[in-house]
N, C-alpha and C positions, 0 to 999 in steps of 0.2 A: 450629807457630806460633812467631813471632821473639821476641825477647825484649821488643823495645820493644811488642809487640803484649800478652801475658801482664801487663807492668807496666801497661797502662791498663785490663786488668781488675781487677789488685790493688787499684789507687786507687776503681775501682766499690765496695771492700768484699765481695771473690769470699773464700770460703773457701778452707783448704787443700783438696786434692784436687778442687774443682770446677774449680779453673785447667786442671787434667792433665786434663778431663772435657770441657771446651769445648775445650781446645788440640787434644783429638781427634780433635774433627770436623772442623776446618780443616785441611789435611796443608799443611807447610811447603813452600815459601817462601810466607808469605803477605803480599798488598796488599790492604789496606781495601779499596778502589775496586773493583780488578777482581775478588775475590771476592763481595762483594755481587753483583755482576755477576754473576757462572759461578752464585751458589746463584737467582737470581730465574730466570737461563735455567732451569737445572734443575726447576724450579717450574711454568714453561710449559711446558714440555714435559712436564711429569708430567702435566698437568691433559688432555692431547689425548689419554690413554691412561688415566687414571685416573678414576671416579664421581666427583662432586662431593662426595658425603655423607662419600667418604675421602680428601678429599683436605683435610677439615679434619683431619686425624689425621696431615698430614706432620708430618715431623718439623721442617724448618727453619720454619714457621708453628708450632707449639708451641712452640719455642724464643725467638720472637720474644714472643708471647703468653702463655704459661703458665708456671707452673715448673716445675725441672726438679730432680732431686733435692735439695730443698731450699733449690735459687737463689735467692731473691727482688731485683728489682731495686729499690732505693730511688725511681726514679722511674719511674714509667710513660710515655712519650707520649700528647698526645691523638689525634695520626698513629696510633698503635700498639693503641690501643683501640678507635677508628674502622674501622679495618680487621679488626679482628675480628669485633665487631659484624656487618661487611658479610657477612663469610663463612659465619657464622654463618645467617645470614638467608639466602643463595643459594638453596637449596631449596626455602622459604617463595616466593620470587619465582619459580621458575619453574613453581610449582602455580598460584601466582595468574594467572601469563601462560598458562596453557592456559586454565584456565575462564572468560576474558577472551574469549580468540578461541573460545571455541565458542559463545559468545551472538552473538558478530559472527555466525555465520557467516547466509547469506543463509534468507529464512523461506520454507515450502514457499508453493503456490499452493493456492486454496480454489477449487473450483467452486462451481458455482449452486448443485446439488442440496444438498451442503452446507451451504451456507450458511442455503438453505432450512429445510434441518434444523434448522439450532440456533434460527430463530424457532418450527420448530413443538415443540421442547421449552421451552422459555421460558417463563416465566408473562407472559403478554401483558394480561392482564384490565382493566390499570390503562387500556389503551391502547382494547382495545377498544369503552369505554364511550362514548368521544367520536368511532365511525364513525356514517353516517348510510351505511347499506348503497345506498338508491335517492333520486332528487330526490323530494320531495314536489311532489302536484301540487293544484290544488286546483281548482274549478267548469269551464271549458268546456276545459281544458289537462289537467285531468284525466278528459274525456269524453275527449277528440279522442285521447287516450294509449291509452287503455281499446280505445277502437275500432279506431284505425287505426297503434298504435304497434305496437313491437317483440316477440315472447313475453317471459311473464316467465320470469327462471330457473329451473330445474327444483329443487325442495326441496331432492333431496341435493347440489346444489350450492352449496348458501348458505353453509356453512359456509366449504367454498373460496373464494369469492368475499370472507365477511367476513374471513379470513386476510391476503386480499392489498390491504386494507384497511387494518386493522390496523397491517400493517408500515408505511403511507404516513404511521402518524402518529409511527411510534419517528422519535427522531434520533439522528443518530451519537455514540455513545459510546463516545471515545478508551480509557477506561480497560476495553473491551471486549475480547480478546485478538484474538475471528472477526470484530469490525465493522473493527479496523487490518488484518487478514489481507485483506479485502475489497479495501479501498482499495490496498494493496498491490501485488496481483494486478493491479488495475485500469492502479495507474502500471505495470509491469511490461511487461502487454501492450502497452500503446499504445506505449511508448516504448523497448519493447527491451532495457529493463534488467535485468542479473541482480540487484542489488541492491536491499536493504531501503531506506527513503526515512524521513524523519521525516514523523511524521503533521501535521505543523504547519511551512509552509515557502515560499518563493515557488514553489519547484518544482512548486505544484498551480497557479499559475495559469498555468505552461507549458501543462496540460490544459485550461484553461479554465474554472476556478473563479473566483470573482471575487475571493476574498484567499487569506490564508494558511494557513486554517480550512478545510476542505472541507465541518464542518457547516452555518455560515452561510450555504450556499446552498439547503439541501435545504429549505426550508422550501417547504408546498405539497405537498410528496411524500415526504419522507421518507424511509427507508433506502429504501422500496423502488425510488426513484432509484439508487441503490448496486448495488440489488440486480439492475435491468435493464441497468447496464452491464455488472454483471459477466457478464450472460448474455451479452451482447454480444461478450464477449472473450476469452471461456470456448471458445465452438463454434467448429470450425476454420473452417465455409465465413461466419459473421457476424463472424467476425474480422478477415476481409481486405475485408467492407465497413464495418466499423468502421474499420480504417485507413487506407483509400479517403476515408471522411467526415473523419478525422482531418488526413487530409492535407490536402483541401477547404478544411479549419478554419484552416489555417497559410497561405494563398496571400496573398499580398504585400497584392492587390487584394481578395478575397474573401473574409478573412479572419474568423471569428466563435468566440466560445467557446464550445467542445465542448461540454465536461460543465455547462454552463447550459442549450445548447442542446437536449441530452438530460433536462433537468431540465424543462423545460417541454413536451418530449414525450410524457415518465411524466403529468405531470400532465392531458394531452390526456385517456392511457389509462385514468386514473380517474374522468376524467370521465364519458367510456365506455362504462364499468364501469356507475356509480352511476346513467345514466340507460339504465341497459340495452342501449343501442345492439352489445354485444355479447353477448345473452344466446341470441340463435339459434346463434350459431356456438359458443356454450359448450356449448349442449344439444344442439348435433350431432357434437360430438367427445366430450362428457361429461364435461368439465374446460373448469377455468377457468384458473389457472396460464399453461401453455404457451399457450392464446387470446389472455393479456393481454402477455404476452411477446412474440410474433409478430406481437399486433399494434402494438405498441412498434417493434420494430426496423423493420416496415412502413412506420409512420407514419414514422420517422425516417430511412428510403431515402426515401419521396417527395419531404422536405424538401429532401436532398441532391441529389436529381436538379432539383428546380426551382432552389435555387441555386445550382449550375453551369451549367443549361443557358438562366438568363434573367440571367447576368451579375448575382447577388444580391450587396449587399454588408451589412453592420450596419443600413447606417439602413435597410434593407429587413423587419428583420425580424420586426415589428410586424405588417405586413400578410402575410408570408408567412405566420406562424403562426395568424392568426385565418383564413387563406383552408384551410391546411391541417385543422384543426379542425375546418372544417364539413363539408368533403370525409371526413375519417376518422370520424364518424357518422353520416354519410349512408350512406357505402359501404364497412363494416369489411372486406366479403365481397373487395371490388374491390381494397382493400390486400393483404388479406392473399395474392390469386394476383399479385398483383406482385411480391411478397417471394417466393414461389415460383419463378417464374420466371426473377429475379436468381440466387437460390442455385441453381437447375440450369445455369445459364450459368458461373457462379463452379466448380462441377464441371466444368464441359469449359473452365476458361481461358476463357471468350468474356463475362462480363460488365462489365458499366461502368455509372456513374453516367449517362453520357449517352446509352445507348441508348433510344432512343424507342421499338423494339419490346416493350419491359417495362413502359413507362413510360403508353404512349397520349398522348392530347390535352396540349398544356403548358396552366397556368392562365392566365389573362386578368392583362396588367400593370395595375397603379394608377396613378395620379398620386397620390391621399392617401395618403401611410403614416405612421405613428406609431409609436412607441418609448414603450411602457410598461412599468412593472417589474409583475414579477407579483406581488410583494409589496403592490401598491397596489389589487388586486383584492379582495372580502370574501373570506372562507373557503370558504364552500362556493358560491361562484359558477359557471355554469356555461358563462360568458360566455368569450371568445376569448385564447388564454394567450398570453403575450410575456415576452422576454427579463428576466430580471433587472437 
């Protein structure tokens, strides 16, 4: 160190023998400037070779920050504390940026059966006080049922049947960890995404929700609206007719909301349900579950095939749904080998919305159609469902 260099430590107030102790580390000739320089290189390239947790232990960074046999400088910097501080903390931030990105990272997918599961451990009870399991019928509507109606369901079946009941009355609840995993999985499928989505967003009504809530629409059915898409998107061969309708949904001219239009489909099937129209075909497989699911996705190919193949568009789809309605408990037996039929075709590559072979007879067009919300229906009506 030079001389004029040692005099402006004297004037800091250096003691004897610290001058010869600092003058050590510097080796002569020294310039302010460019040694600053050579010790901060020095410094970067310590650190591409060196831990961080030691490399608060260099020594030109305790020199600047700490003292040093007995140094003390009379003033500190607030530069010079600040940067301490930072270094200090380094550590602390790069724990906090791991356990950051491991919550990013994307959420697994939930199947049906799953999902099924966590309602049949649930305490549902509160839920199930307010199902009405069948229509009430009362004087010649309750002869004409008796007589010439459908079997009733078999005993050990009631319980299954009031399960998938049950669920039609829970609504979604966000702060639920498996009802968001649901939903999830749902946008996932349809849309191809690896990524998690907010539960709350316009992106739902990309699907066909009608805002930014996906629970304000389940009303009428409830998760288990939820819970038939996600069977829908879950099975590899109802997948690619689930995309098939999805895709239907988005055509320039033909265009309708998906997951409404799936909302008033569930509701078709509880209907269904509650008026027995499928209680033969539950007691000839021996569950109800997989009967009200199949005949879900059923119902929901028939829809898809009459609005592509009769040029449907929205304002159509008042009268589509109530035509469909009556056709799906009339003839659960007749959907459900439709649905069969498609997914053996969908195995060999050869199905489509518009084959007529799967399909049979197209329905009779209207002149009258109407656009009702289904929220403007009573509750347990079992009159003709329409869009939201």
């Amino acid at each position: 160190m030079n001389e004029n260099s040692c005099s402006f430590h004297n004037e800091k107030g250096l003691r004897d023998g610290q001058v010869e102790s600092v003058c050590a580390a510097y080796p002569p000739p020294y310039d302010k400037d460019t040694s600053a320089l050579r010790a901060l290189r020095g410094i970067s390239v310590h650190v591409t070779h060196t831990p961080i947790s030691e490399l608060k232990n260099h020594g030109i960074l305790r020199a600047l920050t700490a003292e040093a046999n007995g140094w003390e400088p009379r003033v500190v910097s607030a530069e010079v504390l600040r940067a301490q501080e930072e270094w200090e903390a380094v550590d602390n931030i790069r724990a906090e940026t791991g356990s950051q990105a491991s919550t990013d990272q994307p959420g697994q997918l939930i199947s049906f059966s799953e999902a099924l599961q966590h309602f049949q451990t649930v305490d549902l009870s509160s839920f199930k006080k307010r199902i009405q399991p069948t229509i009430r019928r009362t004087g010649l509507a309750a002869l004409r049922h008796c007589l010439f109606g459908p079997p009733k369901l078999h005993q050990g079946l009631r319980e299954e049947r009031d399960l998938v009941l049950t669920i039609a009355q829970c609504g979604l609840d966000s702060q639920d960890p498996v009802h968001g995993q649901v939903l999830q999985t749902i946008y996932k499928k349809l849309t191809g995404s690896k990524f998690d989505c907010a539960l709350h967003g316009d992106h739902w009504e990309d699907l066909g929700f009608q805002g930014a809530n996906p629970a304000t629409d389940l009303r009428g059915a409830g998760f288990l609206a939820l819970l038939h898409l996600l069977y829908l998107v879950m099975d590899s061969k109802t997948l690619l007719m689930a995309q098939e309708i999805f895709r239907l949904s988005r055509h320039h001219i033909q265009q309708f909301p998906f997951c409404l239009m799936s909302v008033n489909i569930t509701r078709i099937a509880i209907q269904a349900l509650r008026e027995e129209c499928l209680s033969r075909e539950c007691n000839r497989q021996r569950k109800v579950i997989p009967v009200v699911n199949s005949f879900y996705a059923a119902t929901f190919l028939r829809l898809a095939h009459v609005w592509r193949t009769q040029q449907k568009t929205i304002a159509d789809s008042g009268f589509v749904l109530k035509d469909l309605e009556v056709l799906a408990k009339k003839s659960p037996r007749r959907l459900l080998k439709t649905l069969e039929i498609y997914l053996a075709g969908v195995s060999k590559g050869q199905a489509s919305l518009g084959a007529q072979k799967c399909f049979g007879p197209q329905a009779p067009h209207s002149k009258d159609l109407t656009f009702t919300g289904v929220c403007d229906l009573p509750p347990h009506s079992s009159e003709g469902m329409w869009l939201i």
